[in-house]
C-alpha positions in Angstrom: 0.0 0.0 0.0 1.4 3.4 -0.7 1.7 6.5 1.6 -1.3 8.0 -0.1 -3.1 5.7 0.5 -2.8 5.2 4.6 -4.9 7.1 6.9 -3.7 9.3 9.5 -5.3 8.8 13.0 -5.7 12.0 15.4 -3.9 11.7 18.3 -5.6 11.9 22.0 -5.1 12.7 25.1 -3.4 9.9 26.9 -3.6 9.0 30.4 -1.2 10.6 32.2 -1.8 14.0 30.5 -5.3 14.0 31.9 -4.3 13.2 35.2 -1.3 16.1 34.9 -4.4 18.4 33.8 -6.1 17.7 37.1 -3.2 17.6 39.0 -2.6 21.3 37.8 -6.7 22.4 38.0 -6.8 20.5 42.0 -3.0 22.9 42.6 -4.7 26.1 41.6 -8.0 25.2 43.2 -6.1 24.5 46.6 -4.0 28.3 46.2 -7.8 29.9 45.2 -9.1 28.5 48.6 -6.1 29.3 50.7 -6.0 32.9 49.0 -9.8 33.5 50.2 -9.4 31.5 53.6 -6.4 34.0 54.1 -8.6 37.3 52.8 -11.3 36.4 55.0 -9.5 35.0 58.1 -6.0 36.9 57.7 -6.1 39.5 59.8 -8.0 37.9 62.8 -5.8 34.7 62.5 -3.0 37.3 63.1 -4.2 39.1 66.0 -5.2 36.1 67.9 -1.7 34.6 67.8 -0.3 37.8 69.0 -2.8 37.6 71.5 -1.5 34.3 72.0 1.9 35.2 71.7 1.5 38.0 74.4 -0.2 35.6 76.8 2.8 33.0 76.4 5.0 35.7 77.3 2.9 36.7 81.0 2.8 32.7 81.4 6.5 32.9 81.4 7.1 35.6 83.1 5.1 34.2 86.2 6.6 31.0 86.2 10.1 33.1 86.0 8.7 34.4 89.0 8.2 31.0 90.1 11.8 29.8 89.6 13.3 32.5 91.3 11.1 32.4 94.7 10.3 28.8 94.8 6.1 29.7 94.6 3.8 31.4 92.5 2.9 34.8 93.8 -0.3 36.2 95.3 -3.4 37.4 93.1 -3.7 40.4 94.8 -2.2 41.8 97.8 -4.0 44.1 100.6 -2.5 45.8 103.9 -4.9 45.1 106.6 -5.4 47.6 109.5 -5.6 47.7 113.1 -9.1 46.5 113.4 -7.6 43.1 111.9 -4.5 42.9 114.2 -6.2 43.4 116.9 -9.1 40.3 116.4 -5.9 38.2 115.6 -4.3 38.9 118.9 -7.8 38.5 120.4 -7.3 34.9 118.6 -10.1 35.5 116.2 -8.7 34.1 112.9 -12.1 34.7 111.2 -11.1 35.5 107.8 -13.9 38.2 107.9 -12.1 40.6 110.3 -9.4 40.9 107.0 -9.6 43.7 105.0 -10.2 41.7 101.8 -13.9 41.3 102.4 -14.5 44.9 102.5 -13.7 45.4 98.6 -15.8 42.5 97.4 -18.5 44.4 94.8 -22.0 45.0 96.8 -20.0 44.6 100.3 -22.8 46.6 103.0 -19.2 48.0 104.7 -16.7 51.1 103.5 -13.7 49.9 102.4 -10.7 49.5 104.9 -6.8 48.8 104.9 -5.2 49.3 101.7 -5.3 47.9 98.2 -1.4 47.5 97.2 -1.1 45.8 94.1 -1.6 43.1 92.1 0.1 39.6 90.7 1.7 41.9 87.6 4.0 44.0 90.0 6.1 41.0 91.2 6.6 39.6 87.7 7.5 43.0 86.2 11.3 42.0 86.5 10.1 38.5 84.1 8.0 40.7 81.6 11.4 42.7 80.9 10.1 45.7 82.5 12.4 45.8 85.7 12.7 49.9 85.6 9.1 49.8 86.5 9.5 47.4 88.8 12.3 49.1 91.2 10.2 52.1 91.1 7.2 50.6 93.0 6.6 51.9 96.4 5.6 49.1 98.9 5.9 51.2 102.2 6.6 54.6 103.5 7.8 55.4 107.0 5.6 52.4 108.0 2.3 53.3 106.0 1.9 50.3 103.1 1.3 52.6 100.0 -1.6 51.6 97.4 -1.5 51.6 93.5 -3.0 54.4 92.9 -0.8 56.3 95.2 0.2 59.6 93.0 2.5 61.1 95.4 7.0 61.0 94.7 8.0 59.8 98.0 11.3 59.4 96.8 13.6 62.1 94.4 13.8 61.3 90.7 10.8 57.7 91.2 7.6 58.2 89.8 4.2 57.5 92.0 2.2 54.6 91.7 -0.5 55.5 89.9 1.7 56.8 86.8 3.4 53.6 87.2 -0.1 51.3 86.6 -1.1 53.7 84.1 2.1 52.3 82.0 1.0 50.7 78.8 2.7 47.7 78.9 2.6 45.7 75.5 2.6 42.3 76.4 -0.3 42.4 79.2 -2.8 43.4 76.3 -4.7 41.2 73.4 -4.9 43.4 70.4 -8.4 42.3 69.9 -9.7 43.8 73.2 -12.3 46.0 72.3 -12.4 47.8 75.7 -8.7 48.7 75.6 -8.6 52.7 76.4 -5.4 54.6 75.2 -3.0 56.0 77.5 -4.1 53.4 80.4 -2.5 50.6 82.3 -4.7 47.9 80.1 -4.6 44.6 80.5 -6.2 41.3 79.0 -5.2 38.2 81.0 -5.7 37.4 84.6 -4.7 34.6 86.8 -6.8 31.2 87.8 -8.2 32.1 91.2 -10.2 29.1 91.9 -13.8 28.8 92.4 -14.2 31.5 95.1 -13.0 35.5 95.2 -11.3 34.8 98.4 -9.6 31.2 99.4 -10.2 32.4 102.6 -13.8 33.7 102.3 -15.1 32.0 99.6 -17.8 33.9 98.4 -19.0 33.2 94.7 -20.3 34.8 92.0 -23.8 35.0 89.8 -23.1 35.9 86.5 -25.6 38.9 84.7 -27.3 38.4 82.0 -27.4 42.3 80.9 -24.5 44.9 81.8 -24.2 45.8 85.6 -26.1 42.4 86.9 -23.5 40.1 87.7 -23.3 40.0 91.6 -21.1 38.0 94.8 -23.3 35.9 96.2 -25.0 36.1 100.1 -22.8 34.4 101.5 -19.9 32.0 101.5 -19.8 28.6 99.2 -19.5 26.1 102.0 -16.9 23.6 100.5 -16.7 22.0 104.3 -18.2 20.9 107.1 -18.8 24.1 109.6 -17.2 21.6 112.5 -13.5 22.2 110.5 -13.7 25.8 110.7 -11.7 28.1 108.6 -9.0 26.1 108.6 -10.5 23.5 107.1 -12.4 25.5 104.8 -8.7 26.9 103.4 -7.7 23.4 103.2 -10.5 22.6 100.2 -10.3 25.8 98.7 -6.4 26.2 98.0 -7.2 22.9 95.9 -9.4 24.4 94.1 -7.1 27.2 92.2 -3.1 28.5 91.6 -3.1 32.0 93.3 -4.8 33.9 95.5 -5.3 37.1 97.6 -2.7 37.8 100.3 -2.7 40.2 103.2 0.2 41.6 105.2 1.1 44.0 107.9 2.9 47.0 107.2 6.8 46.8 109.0 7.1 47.4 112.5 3.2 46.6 112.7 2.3 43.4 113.7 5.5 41.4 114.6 3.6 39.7 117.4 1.0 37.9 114.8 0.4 35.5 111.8 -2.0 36.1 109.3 -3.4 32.9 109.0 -5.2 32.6 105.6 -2.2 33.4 103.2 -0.9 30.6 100.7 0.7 30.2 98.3 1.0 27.1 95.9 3.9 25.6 94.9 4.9 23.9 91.3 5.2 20.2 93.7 1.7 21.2 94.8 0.3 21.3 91.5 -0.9 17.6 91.6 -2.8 17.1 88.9 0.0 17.7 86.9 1.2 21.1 85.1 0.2 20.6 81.5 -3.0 20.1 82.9 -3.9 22.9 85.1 -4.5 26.2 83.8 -2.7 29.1 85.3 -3.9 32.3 82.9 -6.5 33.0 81.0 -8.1 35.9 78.8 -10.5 38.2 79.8 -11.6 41.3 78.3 -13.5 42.8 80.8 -10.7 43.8 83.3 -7.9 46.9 83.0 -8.9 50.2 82.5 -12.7 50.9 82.2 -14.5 54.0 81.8 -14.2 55.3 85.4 -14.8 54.3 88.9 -17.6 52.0 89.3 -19.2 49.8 91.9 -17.6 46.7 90.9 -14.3 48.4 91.9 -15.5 49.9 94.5 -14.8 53.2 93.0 -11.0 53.0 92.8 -9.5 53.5 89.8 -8.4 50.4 87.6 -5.3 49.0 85.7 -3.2 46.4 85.6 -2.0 47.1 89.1 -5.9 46.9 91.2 -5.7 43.8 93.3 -9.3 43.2 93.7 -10.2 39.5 92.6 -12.6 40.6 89.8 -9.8 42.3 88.2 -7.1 40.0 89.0 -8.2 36.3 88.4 -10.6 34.4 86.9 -13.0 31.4 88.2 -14.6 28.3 88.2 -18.5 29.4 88.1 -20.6 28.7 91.3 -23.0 26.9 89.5 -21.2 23.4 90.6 -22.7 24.6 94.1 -25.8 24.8 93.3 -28.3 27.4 91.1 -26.8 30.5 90.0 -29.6 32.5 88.9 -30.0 34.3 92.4 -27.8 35.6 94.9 -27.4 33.0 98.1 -25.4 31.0 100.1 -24.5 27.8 98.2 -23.8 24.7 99.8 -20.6 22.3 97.2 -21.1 19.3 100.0 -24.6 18.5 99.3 -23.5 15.6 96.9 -23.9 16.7 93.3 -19.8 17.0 93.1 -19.6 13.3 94.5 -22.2 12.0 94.9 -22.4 8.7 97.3 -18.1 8.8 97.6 -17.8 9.0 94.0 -16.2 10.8 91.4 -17.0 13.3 88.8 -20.0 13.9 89.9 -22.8 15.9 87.4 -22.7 19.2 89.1 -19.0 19.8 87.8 -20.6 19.7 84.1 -22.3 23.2 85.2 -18.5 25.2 85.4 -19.3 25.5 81.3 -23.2 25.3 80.5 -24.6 27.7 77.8 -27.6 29.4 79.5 -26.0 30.2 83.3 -24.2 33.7 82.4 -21.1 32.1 83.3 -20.1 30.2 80.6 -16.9 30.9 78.3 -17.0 33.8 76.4 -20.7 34.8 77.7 -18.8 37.9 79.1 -18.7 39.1 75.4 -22.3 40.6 75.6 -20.8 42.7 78.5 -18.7 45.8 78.6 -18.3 46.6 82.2 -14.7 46.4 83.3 -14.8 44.0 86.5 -18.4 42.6 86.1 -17.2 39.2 84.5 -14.7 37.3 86.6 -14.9 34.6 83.9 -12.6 33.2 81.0 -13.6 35.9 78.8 -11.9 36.3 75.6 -12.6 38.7 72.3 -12.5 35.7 70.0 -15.6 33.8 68.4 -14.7 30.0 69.1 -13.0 30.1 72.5 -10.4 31.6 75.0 -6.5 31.6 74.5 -5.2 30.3 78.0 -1.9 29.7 79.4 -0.5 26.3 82.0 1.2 25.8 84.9 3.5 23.9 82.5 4.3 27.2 80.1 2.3 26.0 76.9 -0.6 28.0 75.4 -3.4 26.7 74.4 -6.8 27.4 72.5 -9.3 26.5 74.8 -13.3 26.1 72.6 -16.1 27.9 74.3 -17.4 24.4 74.2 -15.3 22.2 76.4 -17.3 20.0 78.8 -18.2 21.5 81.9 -16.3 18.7 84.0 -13.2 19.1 82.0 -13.0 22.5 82.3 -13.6 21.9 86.1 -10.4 20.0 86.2 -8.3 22.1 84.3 -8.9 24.8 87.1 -8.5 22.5 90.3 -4.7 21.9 90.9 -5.1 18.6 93.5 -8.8 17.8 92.1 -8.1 13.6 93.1 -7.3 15.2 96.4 -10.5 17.1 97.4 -12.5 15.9 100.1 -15.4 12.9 99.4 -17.9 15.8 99.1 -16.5 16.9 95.6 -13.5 14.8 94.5 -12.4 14.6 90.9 -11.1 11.9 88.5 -8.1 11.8 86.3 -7.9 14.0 83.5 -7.2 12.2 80.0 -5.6 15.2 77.7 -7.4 13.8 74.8 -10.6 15.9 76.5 -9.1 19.0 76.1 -7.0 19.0 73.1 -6.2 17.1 70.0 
């Protein structure tokens, strides 16, 4: 047969070019998606890393803090007066006769002693801000001197007050809405348990609308009235990482113990650091608007010591209903009930619908009225561990886990409320 007379065939596409084709169409689909994941999500992706980033950074710095003294420090700290050492030398070690009581929001008595600063003024020297730091007045000729002291009581050192009014970078998430320029703002507090005061352990109700949220009646009972204070503090030191302190000024009270300060130490921290939270966001505490009766009409920043500023808490829903003000009572048995474990009340520390759950504080913008995780972002709450890692905490989480992740020596709490183990697949993937 001659050339002419052959036939020609058109060539197709073979396999492998089809499957190059949509290799090449899946590649630019995948760079399309990532370009509009990125346009939509780019610029709060970055902010809540910084946020994140920021956080990591006050984590550190407190457990620098921790390294150096052997404990972590005090939420707050308060100089009591003479009403207080003169009950203790009476031998009334009634944690009412403190100070601390007096600046609990809604308290029926005027403020006494001394608000002197909070947990950020010890770790100043870890945040790389030891200038500040060394400038902080403690005491004057024998008078303890507060934060938002104004006065130079010593040539060429600024006052207190200008001091807390620093801006300083690291203490704020750039997503805070109710930052204020010019202020000592701040975005992260400590974990403080599940009471204001270790020693007092009154609780709080959340609010459902701005300028609701309230302490409760009276104290959570967390043990049997025949143990006394003591044995109240011995439950309730369990329950958190730091807490309010009280001292004397110098020269004062030599002749006395104040008998509800603690402090925990990392070999205290039971349930293991990785799993016990140490800081948290919250957006509602720093500078607000002005004086207002959640801080008792002092001025706030980063330095105010009072615990709805300071810390944040396990809910007082595990003790019972939080939709009104009262006295709650965590031995009844929903925490263990019969001698167990786990029992279902802890599952009500993170329950949509009791004004205490994560993140509920975002419909709020009351410095101070939220002493919850609280954080600006949609799905959860950046928080720091006792361990130094960060983590992503979802709005979410199971009640009971969360429970856990705030108690450092929960498989060491009384019958009346004792905890399981915590499997870290509950928290984290």
């Amino acid at each position: 047969m001659t050339s002419r007379g052959r036939r020609s065939r058109p060539r197709g596409i073979t396999l492998m070019e089809w499957m190059v084709v949509i290799a090449v169409v899946a590649i630019a689909m995948m760079i399309a998606i990532e370009a509009v994941s990125f346009q939509r999500c780019g610029y709060v992706c970055t902010t809540r890393m910084h946020c994140q980033s920021n956080l990591r950074n006050v984590t550190l710095g407190l457990l620098g803090y921790v390294n150096a003294h052997g404990a972590f420090p005090p939420s707050g700290v308060f100089a009591e007066d003479e009403i207080t050492l003169q009950n203790l030398r009476r031998g009334n070690t009634d944690p009412r006769v403190s100070v601390v009581p007096t600046y609990f929001p809604g308290a029926p008595d005027a403020p006494r002693g001394v608000p002197m600063y909070s947990w950020v003024v010890p770790i100043l020297p870890y945040l790389d801000n030891m200038e500040l730091h060394d400038e902080w007045t403690m005491e004057v000729d024998g008078y303890a001197v507060p934060y938002f002291d104004r006065s130079v009581h010593m040539l060429g050192r600024a006052g207190n007050h200008k001091i807390a009014s620093t801006g300083i970078g690291v203490l704020r998430c750039p997503d805070d809405a109710t930052v204020r320029i010019s202020g000592g703002n701040q975005s992260y507090v400590v974990n403080g348990g599940f009471a204001l005061w270790h020693a007092y352990p009154v609780g709080w109700v959340g609010g459902q609308t701005d300028g609701k949220g309230t302490t409760t009646s009276g104290p959570l009972t967390w043990a049997p009235s025949r143990l006394g204070w003591s044995g109240t503090i011995d439950v309730t030191q369990k329950l958190g990482v730091m807490f309010i302190e009280t001292r004397f000024p110098k020269g004062m009270a030599a002749d006395v113990t104040i008998p509800w300060n603690v402090r925990s130490t990392p070999a205290g921290i039971l349930d293991g650091a990785s799993n016990t939270l140490l800081v948290s966001e919250n957006s509602l505490t720093g500078v607000g608007a002005g004086p207002s009766s959640y801080s008792r009409g002092l001025p706030t920043n980063w330095a105010i010591p009072l615990p709805n500023f300071t810390s944040f808490f396990g809910p007082s829903n595990v003790c019972g209903s939080g939709n009104f003000p009262q006295s709650l009572d965590c031995t009844s048995g929903g925490l263990a009930p019969k001698g167990s474990i786990d029992g279902p009340d802890w599952a009500l520390a993170n329950t949509v619908g009791t004004h205490a759950d994560i993140n509920f504080g975002q419909k709020l913008t009351i410095e101070g009225s939220f002493p919850f995780s609280n954080s600006p972002h949609p799905l959860g709450c950046n928080m720091g561990f006792c361990d130094g890692s960060v983590r992503f905490i979802s709005k979410t989480i199971d009640g009971t886990v969360y429970s856990k992740l705030i108690t450092r020596a929960g498989g060491t709490l009384p019958n009346e409320c004792r905890q399981g183990p915590l499997a870290k697949d509950s928290f984290y993937d």
